[in-house]
MARROLO-355211 format. One record per residue (C-alpha): residue in one letter; chain; x, y, z; residue number from 1. Coordinates in steps of 0.02 Angstrom, whole numbers, plus 50000, padded with zeros to 5 digits. Each point is the difference from the previous one (the first is absolute). Layout:
  r  c      x      y      z    k
  a  A      X      Y      Z  NUM
...
% end
This chain:
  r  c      x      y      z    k
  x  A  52428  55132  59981    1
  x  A  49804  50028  49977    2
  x  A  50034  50169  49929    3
  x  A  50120  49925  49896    4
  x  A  49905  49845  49920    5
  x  A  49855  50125  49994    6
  x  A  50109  50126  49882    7
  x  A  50092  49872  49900    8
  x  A  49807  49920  49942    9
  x  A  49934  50184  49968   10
  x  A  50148  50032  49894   11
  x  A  49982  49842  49910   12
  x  A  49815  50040  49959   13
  x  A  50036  50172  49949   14
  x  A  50123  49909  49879   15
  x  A  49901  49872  49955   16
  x  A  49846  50123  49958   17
  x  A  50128  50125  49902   18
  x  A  50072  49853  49906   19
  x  A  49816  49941  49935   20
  x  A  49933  50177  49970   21
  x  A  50165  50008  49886   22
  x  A  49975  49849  49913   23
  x  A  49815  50038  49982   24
  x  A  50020  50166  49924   25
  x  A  50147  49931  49906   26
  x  A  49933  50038  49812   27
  x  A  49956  50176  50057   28
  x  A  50163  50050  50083   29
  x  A  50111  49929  49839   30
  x  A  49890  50093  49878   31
  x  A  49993  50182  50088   32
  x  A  50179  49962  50019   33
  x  A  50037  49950  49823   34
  x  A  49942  50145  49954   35
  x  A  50066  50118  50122   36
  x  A  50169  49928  49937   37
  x  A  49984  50019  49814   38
  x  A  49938  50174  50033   39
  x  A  50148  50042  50089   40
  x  A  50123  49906  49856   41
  x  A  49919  50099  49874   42
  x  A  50031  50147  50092   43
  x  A  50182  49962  50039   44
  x  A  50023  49963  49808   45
  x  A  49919  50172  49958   46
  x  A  50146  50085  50110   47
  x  A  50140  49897  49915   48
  x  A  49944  50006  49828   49
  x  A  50043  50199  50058   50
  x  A  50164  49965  50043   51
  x  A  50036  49911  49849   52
  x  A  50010  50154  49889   53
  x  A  50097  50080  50127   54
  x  A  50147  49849  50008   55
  x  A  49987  49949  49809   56
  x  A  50061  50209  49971   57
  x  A  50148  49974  50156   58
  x  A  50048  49842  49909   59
  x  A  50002  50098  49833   60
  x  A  50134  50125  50074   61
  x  A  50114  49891  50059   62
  x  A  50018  49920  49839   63
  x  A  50020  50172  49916   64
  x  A  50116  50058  50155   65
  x  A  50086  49837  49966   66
  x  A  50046  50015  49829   67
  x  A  50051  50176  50025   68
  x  A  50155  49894  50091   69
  x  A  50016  49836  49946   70
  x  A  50067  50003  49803   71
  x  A  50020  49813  49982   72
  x  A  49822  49959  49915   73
  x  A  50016  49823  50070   74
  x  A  50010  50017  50174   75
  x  A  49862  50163  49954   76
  x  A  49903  49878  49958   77
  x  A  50032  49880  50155   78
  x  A  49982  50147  50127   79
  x  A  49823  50048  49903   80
  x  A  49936  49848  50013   81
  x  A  50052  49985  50198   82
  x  A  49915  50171  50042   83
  x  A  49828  49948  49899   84
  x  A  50022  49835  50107   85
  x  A  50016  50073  50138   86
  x  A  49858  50132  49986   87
  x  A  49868  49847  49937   88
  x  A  50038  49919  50190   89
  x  A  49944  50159  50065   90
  x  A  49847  50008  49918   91
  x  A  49962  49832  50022   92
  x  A  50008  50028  50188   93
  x  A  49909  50155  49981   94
  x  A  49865  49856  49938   95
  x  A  50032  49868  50113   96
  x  A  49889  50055  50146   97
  x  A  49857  50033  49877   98
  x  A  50003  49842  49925   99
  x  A  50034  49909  50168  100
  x  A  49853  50077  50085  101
  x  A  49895  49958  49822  102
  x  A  50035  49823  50000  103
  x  A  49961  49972  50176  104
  x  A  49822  50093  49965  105
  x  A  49984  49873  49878  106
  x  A  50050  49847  50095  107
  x  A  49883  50072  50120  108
  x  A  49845  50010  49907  109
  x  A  50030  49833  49892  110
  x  A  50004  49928  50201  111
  x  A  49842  50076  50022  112
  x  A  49939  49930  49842  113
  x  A  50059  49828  50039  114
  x  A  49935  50004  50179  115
  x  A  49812  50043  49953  116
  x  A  50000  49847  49859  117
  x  A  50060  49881  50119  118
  x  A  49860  50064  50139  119
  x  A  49861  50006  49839  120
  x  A  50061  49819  49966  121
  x  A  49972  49949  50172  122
  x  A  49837  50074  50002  123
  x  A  49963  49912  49826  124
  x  A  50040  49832  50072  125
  x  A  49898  50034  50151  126
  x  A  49851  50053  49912  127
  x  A  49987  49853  49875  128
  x  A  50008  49891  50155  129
  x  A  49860  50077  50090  130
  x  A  49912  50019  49837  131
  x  A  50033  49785  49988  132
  x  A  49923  49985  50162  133
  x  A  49847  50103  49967  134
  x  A  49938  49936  49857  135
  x  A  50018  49822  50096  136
  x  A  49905  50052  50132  137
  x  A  49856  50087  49870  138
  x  A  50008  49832  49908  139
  x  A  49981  49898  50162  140
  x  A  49849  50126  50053  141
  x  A  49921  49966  49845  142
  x  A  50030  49820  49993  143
  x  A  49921  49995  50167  144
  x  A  49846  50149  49991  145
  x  A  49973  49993  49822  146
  x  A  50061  50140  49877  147
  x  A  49862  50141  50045  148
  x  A  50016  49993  50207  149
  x  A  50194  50009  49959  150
  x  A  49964  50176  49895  151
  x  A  49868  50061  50147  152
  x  A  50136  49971  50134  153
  x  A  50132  50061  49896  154
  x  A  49913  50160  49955  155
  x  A  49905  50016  50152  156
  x  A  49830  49985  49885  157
  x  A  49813  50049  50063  158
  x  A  49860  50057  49892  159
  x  A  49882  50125  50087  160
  x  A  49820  50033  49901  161
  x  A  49969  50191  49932  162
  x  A  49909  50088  49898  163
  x  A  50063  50123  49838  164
  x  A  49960  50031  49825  165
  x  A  50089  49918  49855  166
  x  A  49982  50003  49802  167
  x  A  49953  49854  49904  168
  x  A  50039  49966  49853  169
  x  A  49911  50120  49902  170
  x  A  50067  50123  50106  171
  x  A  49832  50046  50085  172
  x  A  50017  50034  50203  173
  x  A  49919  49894  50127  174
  x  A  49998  49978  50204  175
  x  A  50044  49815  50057  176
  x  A  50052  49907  50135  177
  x  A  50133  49920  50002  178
  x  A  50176  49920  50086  179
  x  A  50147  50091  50037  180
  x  A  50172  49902  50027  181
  x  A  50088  50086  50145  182
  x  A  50174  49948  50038  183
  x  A  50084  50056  50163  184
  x  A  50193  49967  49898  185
  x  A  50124  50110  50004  186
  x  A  50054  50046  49836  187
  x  A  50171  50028  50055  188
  x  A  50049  49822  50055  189
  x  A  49930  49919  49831  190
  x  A  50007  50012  49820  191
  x  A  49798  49972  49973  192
  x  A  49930  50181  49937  193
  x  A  49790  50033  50004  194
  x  A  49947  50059  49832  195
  x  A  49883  50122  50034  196
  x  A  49952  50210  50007  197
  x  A  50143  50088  49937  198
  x  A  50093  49868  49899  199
  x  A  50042  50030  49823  200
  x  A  49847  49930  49891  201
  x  A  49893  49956  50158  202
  x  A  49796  50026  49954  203
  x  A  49837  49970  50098  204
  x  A  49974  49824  49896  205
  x  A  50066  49844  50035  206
  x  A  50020  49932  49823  207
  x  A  50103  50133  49935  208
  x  A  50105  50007  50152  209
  x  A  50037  49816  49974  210
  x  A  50020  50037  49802  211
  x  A  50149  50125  50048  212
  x  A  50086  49918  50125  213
  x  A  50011  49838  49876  214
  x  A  50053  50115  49846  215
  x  A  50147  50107  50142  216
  x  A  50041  49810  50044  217
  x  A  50024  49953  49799  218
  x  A  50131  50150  49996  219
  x  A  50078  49948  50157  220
  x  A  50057  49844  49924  221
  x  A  50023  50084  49819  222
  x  A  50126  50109  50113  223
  x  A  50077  49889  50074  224
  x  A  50043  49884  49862  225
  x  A  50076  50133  49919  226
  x  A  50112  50084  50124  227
  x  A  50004  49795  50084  228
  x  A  49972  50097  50187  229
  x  A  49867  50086  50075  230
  x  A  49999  50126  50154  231
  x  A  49860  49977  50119  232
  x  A  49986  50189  49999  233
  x  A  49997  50013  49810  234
  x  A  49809  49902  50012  235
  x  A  49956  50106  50144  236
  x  A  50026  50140  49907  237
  x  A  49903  49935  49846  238
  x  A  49847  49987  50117  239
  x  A  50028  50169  50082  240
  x  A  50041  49946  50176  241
  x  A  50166  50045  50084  242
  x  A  50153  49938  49983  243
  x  A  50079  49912  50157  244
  x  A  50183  49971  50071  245
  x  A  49984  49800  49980  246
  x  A  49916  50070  49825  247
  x  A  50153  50043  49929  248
  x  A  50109  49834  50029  249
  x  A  49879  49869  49992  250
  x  A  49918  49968  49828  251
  x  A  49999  49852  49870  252
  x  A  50153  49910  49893  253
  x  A  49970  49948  49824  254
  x  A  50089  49847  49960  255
  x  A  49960  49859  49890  256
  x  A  50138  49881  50031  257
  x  A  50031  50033  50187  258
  x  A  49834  50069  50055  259
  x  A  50015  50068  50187  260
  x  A  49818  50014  50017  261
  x  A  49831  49985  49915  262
  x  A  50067  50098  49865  263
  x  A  49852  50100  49980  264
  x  A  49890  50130  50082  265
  x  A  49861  49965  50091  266
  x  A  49890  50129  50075  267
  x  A  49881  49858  50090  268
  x  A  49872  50048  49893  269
  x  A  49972  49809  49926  270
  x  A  50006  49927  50149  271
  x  A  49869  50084  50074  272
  x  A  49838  49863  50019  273
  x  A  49818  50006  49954  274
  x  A  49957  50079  50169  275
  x  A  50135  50147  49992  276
  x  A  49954  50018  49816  277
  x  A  49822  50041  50033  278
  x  A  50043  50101  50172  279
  x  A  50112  50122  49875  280
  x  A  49844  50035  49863  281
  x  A  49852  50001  50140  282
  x  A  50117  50112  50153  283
  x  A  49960  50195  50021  284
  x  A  50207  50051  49997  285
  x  A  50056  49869  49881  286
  x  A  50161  49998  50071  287
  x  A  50094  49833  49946  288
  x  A  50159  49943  50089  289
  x  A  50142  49961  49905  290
  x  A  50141  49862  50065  291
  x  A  50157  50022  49886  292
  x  A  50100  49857  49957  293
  x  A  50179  50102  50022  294
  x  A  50142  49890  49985  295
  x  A  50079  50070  50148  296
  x  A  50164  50091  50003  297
  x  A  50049  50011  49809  298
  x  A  50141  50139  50029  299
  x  A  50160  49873  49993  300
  x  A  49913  49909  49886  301
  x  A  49978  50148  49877  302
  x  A  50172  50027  50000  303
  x  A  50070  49828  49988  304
  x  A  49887  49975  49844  305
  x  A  50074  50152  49950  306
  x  A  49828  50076  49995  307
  x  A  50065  50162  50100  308
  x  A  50146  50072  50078  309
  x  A  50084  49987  50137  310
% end
């Protein structure tokens, strides 16, 4: 009976474990199937299309044969039609298999399709609720620690004191000492971006730096007002940095009636204080970090505005 119960629950959890493995790997399966059937209707078609010839000609000569013996040009006429009738159900079954397999390729790969929205819609819903919670929590932080020990806990901030050479601004080279802000974030878990070495328009003086971000941030909003959204990875790029994964969904909506967000970019520059002002001119690296103020998810959005498609 041991052996038994034993067998019965391992066969269950093989089950079990092929049933959500299947249902996982759903999307996948109906796709490479899809296609796999189409391929194989269009290949049945090709070989009836070559029958076609080949039964349209039989047809032909029993019409001829059949006139040959039947005089009366009625009943010719009835007979014809009869053998043509009778040769279009052949080809039609010649198709049938082709067209079959074709359609069920398709149902198969508009399943797929549907399958995947429903799972991104899940994970829309699920994001703008954690996305909720966060910036409740950040507010709370803030309300609590004040705005700047929210953004050092956030970012993981420290400044460490070096020393480097930096142009002022007449352009002339000089050694100072100055502060360096280090974060310990990981880049991949956040929107935030350092400006620094190796960005697009990023120079040795803090002024200018500051002068370009401002005039990218201008065009960032020109942007979006025009095309009324805004892909996070569209500003990254403007700034030279990388685009991301969360890049390309999450971005700012343009709307004047039914605004979803701030309806505007924000780099973080202007809300940088006094302090962090004066860190950015007087540091060696003049690296400045930038908090973007994306939307969140903007991709159903988009489309339900009508802004992209589907």
């Amino acid at each position: 009976m041991s052996f038994l119960n034993n067998l019965a629950e391992n066969v269950g959890t093989g089950l079990a474990h092929i049933h959500w493995n299947l249902t996982e790997h759903s999307p996948e399966i109906l796709l490479f199937g899809g296609v796999t059937a189409i391929t194989g209707g269009t290949v049945l078609a090709c070989r009836a299309t070559l029958k076609t010839r080949d039964r349209v000609m039989l047809a032909k000569a029993h019409v001829t044969e059949m006139k040959k013996e039947v005089k009366d040009e009625k009943e010719a006429k009835n007979l014809e039609g009869k053998i043509f009738f009778r040769a279009g159900l052949q080809i039609a079954s010649d198709f049938a298999p082709g067209v079959l397999l074709s359609l069920a390729g398709i149902a198969c790969v508009c399943s797929s399709n549907y399958i995947l929205q429903q799972r991104n819609a899940a994970l829309a819903a699920a994001y703008a609720i954690l996305d909720k919670g966060y910036r409740e929590y950040r507010a709370r932080v803030a309300d609590r620690f004040g705005d700047e020990t929210e953004k050092e806990i956030r970012y993981s901030l420290r400044s460490e004191r070096v020393e480097g050479e930096m142009e002022d601004e007449n352009g002339k080279k000089k050694k100072v000492k100055g502060s360096v802000q280090v974060s310990g974030m990981d880049e991949s878990t956040t929107y935030a971006r350092f400006f620094k070495e190796g960005c697009s328009g990023f120079e040795r003086n803090g002024h200018y730096n500051l002068m370009f971000l401002k005039g990218q941030q201008e065009l960032a909003n020109l942007k979006l007002r025009t095309q009324r959204y805004l892909l996070l990875n569209e500003v990254y790029e403007m700034l030279g940095m990388k685009p991301t994964k969360a890049g390309a969904v999450v971005g700012w909506l343009y709307d004047e009636k039914n605004p979803t967000g701030d309806n505007y970019v924000d780099f973080g520059i202007y809300n940088l204080g006094k302090e962090e002002l004066a860190r950015i001119q007087d540091s060696v690296d003049q690296q400045i970090l930038l908090d973007f103020n994306v939307d969140g998810y903007i991709l159903d959005g988009a489309v339900s505005r009508k802004l992209m498609e589907a």
